[in-house]
C-alpha positions as CSV (number, residue, x, y, z in Angstrom):
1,X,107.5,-24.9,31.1
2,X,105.4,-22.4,28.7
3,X,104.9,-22.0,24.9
4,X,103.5,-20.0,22.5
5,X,101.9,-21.3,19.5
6,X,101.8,-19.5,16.6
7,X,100.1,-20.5,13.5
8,X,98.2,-22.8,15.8
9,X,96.0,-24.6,14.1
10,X,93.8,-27.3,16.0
11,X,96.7,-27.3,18.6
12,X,98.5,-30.7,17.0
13,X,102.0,-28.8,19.0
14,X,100.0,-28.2,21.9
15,X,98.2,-31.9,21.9
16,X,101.8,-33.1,21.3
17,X,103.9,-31.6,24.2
18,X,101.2,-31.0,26.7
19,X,101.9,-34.2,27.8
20,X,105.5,-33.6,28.7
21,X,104.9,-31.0,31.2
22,X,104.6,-28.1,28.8
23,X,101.3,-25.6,28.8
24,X,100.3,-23.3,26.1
25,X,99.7,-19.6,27.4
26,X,99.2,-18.1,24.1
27,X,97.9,-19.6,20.9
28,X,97.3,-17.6,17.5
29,X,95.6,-18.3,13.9
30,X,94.2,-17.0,11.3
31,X,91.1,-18.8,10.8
32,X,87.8,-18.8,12.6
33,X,87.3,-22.5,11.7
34,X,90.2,-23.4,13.6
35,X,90.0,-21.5,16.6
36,X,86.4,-23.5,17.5
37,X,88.0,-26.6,17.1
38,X,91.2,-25.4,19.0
39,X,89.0,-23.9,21.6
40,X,86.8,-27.5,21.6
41,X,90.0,-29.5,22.3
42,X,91.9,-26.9,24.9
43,X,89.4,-24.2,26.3
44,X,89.2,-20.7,25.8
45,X,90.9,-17.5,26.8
46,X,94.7,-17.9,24.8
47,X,93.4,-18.5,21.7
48,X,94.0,-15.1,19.7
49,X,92.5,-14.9,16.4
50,X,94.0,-12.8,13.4
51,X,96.9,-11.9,11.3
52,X,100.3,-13.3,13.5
53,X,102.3,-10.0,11.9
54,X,99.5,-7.7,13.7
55,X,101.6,-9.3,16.6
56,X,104.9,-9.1,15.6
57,X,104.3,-5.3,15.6
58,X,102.7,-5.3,19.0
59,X,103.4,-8.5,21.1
60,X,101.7,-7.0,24.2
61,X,99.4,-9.8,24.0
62,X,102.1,-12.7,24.1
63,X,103.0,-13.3,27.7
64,X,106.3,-12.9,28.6
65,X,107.0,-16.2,30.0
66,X,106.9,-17.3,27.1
67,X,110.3,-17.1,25.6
């Protein structure tokens, strides 16, 4: 099963359902801070930084399996 996980944080949703079979293909925030620390704890490359109404206009970016 796949998520999304907006307003993401350090990934505390991700950390938290992980475990039950579920895997994150697309995380957002707004802060720089958090996306290391995200990034630290669950790699690169799904982590997308910036305003998540820049992707409610244009949710290209947000893989379809998602929902």
């Amino acid at each position: 099963m796949y998520f999304s996980e907006f307003f993401a944080g350090v990934g505390l949703v991700n950390l938290a359902i992980s475990s039950n079979g579920w895997k994150c293909l697309w995380a957002n925030d707004i802060c720089e801070e958090k996306r290391k620390t995200y990034e630290q704890n669950f790699g690169s490359g799904h982590f997308h930084i910036g305003d998540v109404w820049s992707y409610a206009k244009d949710s290209s970016s947000i893989p379809d399996d998602c929902f």
